[in-house]
Structure formats: structure tokens, C-alpha cells
N, C-alpha and C positions, 0 to 999 in steps of 0.2 A: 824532061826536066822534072825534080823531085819538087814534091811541097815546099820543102823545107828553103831550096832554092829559090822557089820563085815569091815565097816569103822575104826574104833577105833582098832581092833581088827588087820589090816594091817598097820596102823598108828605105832604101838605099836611093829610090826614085822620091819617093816623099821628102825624105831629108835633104835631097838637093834641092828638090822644088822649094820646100818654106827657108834656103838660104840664101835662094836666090830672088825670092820674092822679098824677105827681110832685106838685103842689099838695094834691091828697087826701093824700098820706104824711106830706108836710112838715107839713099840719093837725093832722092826727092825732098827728103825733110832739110837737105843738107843744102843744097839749090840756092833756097830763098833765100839762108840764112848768109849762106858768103855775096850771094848780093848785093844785102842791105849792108854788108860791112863792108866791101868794098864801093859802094857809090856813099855811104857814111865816111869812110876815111880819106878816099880819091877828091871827093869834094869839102871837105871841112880841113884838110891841109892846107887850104889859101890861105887861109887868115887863122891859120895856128901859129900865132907869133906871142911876143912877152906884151904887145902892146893890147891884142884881146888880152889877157887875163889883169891883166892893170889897168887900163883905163873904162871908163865907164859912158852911157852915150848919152852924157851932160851936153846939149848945146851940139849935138853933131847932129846933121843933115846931109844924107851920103855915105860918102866913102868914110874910112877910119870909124874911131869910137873903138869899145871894147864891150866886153861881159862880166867886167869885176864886180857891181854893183849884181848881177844876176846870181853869181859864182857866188857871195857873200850870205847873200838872200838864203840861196839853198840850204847853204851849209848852215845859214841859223836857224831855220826856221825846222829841216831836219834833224839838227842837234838839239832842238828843243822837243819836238814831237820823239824823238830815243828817249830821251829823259825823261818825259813823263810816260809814255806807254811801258817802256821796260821792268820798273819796279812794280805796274800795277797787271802787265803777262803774267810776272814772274810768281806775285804772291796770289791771284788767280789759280793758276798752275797749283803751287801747293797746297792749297783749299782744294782744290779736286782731288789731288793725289794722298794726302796725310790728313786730311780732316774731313772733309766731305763724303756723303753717304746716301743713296737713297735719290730721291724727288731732286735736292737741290744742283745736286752734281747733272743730271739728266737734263734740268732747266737750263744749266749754264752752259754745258754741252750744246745743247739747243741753239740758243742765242748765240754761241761762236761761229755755228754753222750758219746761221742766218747771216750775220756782220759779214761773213766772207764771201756771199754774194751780190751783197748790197754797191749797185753802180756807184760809182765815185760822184758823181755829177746830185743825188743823192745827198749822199753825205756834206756834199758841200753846201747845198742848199740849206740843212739842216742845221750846219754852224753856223748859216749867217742869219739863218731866222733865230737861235737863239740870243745869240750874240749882238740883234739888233733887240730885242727885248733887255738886255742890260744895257746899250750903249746907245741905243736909238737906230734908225735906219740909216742906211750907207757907212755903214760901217768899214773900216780897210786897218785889219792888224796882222801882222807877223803870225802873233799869241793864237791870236782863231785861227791862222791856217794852219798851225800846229796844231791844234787840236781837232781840227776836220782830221786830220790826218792820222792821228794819234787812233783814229775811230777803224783807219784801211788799215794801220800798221798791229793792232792790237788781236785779233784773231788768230794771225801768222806767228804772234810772238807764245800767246798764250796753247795753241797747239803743239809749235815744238819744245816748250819748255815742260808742258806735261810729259811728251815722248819720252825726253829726257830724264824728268823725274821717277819714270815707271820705270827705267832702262838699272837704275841705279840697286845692286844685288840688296834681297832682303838681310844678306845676311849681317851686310855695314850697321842697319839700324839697331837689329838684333845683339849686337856686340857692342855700340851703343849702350842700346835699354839696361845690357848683363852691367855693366859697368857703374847705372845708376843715375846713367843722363838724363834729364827729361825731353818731354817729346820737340819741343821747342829747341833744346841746346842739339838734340841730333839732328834737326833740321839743319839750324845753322850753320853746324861744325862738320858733318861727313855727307851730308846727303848735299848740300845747294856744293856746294867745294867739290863734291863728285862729280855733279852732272853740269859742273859750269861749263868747259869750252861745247855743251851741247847748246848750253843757253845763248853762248856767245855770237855762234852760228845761227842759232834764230835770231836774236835780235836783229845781225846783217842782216840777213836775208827778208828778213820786214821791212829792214831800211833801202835794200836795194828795191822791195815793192812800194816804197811810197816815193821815191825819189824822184821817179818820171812821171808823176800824176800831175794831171796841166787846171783839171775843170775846178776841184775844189777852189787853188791857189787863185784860179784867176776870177773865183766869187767873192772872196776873203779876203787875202791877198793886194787884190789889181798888183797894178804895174805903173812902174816912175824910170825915170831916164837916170836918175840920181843914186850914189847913193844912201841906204838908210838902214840902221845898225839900230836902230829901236826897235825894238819885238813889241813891242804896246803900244804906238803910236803911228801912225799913218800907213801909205801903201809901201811895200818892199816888191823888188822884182826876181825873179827865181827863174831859173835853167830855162824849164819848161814854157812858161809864159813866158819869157823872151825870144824863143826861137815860135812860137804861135804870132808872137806880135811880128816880128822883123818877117816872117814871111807872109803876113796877111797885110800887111801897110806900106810896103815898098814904092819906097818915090820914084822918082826920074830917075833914078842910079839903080837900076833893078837888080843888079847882078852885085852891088854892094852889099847892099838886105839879103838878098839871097844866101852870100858868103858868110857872113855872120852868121846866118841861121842853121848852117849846114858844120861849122864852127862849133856852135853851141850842142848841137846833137855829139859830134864826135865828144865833146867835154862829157858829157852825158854818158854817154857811152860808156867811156874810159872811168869814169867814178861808179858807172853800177859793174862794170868790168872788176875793179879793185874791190869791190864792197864780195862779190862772188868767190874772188879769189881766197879773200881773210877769211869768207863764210867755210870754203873745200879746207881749209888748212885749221881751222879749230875741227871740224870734223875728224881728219884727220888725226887732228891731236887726240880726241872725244878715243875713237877708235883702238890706238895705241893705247890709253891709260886703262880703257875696260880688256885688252887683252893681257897687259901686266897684272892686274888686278885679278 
């Protein structure tokens, strides 16, 4: 048998072996993952009815009740925490990418890399010590769990929104500048307009990383049976801390609590499920307009 053969011949052994050891990983990684969604969906189908997402567990002990009041909670407290981290990723981002230079951009890079390690449990403490210095101790608001949160969601946002901005051809600014725009109107007008559905897609995908967070919410936060639509005033109850409560407090009806909580995860689920989805399809879009362009 010639060199060259038994080159080829090893070539050919290698390349089967790392596809068939990739295929072992991708199994294995794949495993756990249809698992937890099939014992999340097999079990949270019992009480996936109109009567969980509309009624609330005012005054139920037991069987029945719902999750609207938790369901309500989430969606304010993380439509409040989008709102304020979003404009302050985004204009972040710009300051690194068009005006920053030197030391400050290095500092701030710095500190995003830090925030993005920082435990959640952490962060949560830290909102309620501040927020007991303005309001006194025991504090319980909406507003500060948004804002704990504002803290996990803002590294994610301000990361990919730089990606974004760098991603955007020099030549748009350049044609721009020729024109006589200043550096501010070309911001506004070709460069944030270019690299939006990138932005858009990070902002999801921060919102899908702050949505399942349990520790902050339930420092800040707590939890009420009722519910409550005030972001500045008392406790609200949200996804996460409802399915922690309903499975740590179960009465005599154990398999009641249980359903509920098993319930509340698939909700869960299915909202960071849709949050992923609109995340792939602004990319998508992202993708498409830099290859027309």
C-alpha cells in the first residue's frame, strides 16, 4: 500500500471518528433537553385551562385558583425592566462604538463583563439594600424588581447592541459625513435604522434571560395571592415565584399545588419559547437586509 493511500486512508478514519463522537455529544446534549420538555409539557397540561390564566388564588385553598395575577405581574414588571434597560444598552453601545476611545471604552467593557457574571441572588440583595435606604426596610415593589433586573438584562442588551453597531458597513457613515450630516443625525438616521432588527433581537434575548429569574423577584418583589397592577406599591406575584411558592407550601391537596406549578413552568416555558422565536426571526431579518445592502 502506497503513502499516499494510507494517508487518505487515515484521513478518512479520523473524519469518521470526530463525526461520530460529534453525533455522541449532540445525543447526549439532546437527552436532557427532550426530557425536561416532555415531563414540563406531559405534566403542566392538567391545568392548562382558560381558568389558570384568568383567575387568581384570591381565597383558594386547594384544588382550582389560577395564575393571572402571576401572569400579570411578569409581564409588568418585565415590560418595565425592557423599558428602562433598552434605551440605556442602546445608547451605551453607541458611546463605545462612535464616540468612545481609549481607557473609557476599556473601563466600560470591563464592567459589562463583570455584570454578566454577577449571581442573580446578588443583584437582588443589592436592590433591596438600596431601595430600603430610600423607602426604609421591607420594602416590596414591582419598580425595584424591575430594576434588580434591569441590572441581569443590561450586559446582554449592551453587548449585542455593540455587535450590531460594529456590524454596520463604514461606508453608510461615510456617505453620510459626504453629504454634510452631522455625526449625531448619522447616528440616528442610517447607522441605529441599520443595525435595529439586531438590536431587536438582543433586547429579546435579554428579556428572555431575565424572565425566569426567581431570587431577585422574590427579595423585592415577595408574593400576594391577589392581584396588583401597581408597579410602586406593594408585593406583586410573578411566573417564577409562583411556581417556587405552590411547590414549596402545598397543603393537604398535594397534587393540586403540584399541577399548578408544573402549569406555571410550561407558561414559562412557552413565553421564553416565543421571546427565542421573535429573537431567530429579527436575526433573520438582521441577515437578509446586510446581504441586500
Amino acid at each position: 500500500m502506497s503513502t499516499i493511500t494510507q494517508v487518505s486512508l487515515r484521513r478518512r478514519l479520523t473524519s469518521s471518528t470526530a463525526v461520530v463522537l460529534m453525533g455522541i455529544a449532540v445525543a447526549a446534549a439532546l437527552v436532557p433537553l427532550i426530557s425536561l420538555l416532555w415531563t414540563v409539557i406531559s405534566r403542566g397540561v392538567r391545568r392548562f385551562d382558560l381558568a389558570f390564566v384568568t383567575q387568581s388564588m384570591r381565597g383558594i385553598v386547594g384544588a382550582g385558583g389560577g395564575a393571572s395575577h402571576a401572569i400579570a405581574g411578569s409581564l409588568l414588571i418585565t415590560g418595565a425592566a425592557t423599558l428602562m434597560c433598552v434605551p440605556l444598552g442602546v445608547l451605551a453601545a453607541v458611546y463605545m462604538t462612535e464616540y468612545g476611545r481609549g481607557l473609557p471604552v476599556r473601563v466600560i467593557t470591563f464592567l459589562v463583563d463583570v455584570m454578566t457574571g454577577i449571581p442573580s441572588i446578588v443583584v437582588g440583595l443589592f436592590a433591596y439594600a438600596v431601595a430600603s435606604l430610600f423607602f426604609g426596610p421591607g420594602i416590596r415593589s414591582g419598580l425595584v424588581a424591575s430594576g434588580a433586573l434591569v441590572l441581569l438584562m443590561l450586559p446582554v442588551v449592551i453587548r449585542s447592541s455593540e455587535e450590531m453597531l460594529r456590524m454596520v458597513p463604514l461606508d453608510l457613515r461615510e456617505a453620510s459625513y459626504a453629504l454634510g450630516a452631522p455625526r449625531w443625525r448619522t447616528i440616528a438616521s442610517v447607522v441605529l435604522p441599520t443595525a435595529l432588527p439586531g438590536i431587536t433581537s438582543g433586547a429579546l434575548l435579554g428579556v428572555a434571560r431575565i424572565v425566569g429569574e426567581t431570587a431577585p423577584l422574590l427579595l423585592v418583589a415577595g408574593f400576594t395571592d391577589s392581584m396588583n397592577g401597581n408597579l410602586l406599591d406593594g408585593r406583586m406575584a410573578t411566573l417564577p415565584v409562583f411556581i417556587y411558592s405552590q411547590w414549596q407550601n402545598q397543603g393537604a391537596d398535594a397534587s393540586a399545588y403540584s399541577n399548578r406549578a408544573w402549569t406555571a413552568a410550561l407558561v414559562l416555558v412557552l413565553f421564553v419559547l416565543a421571546l427565542n422565536i421573535a429573537a431567530k426571526a429579527a436575526i433573520r431579518l438582521t441577515q437578509r437586509h446586510k446581504g441586500q445592502s
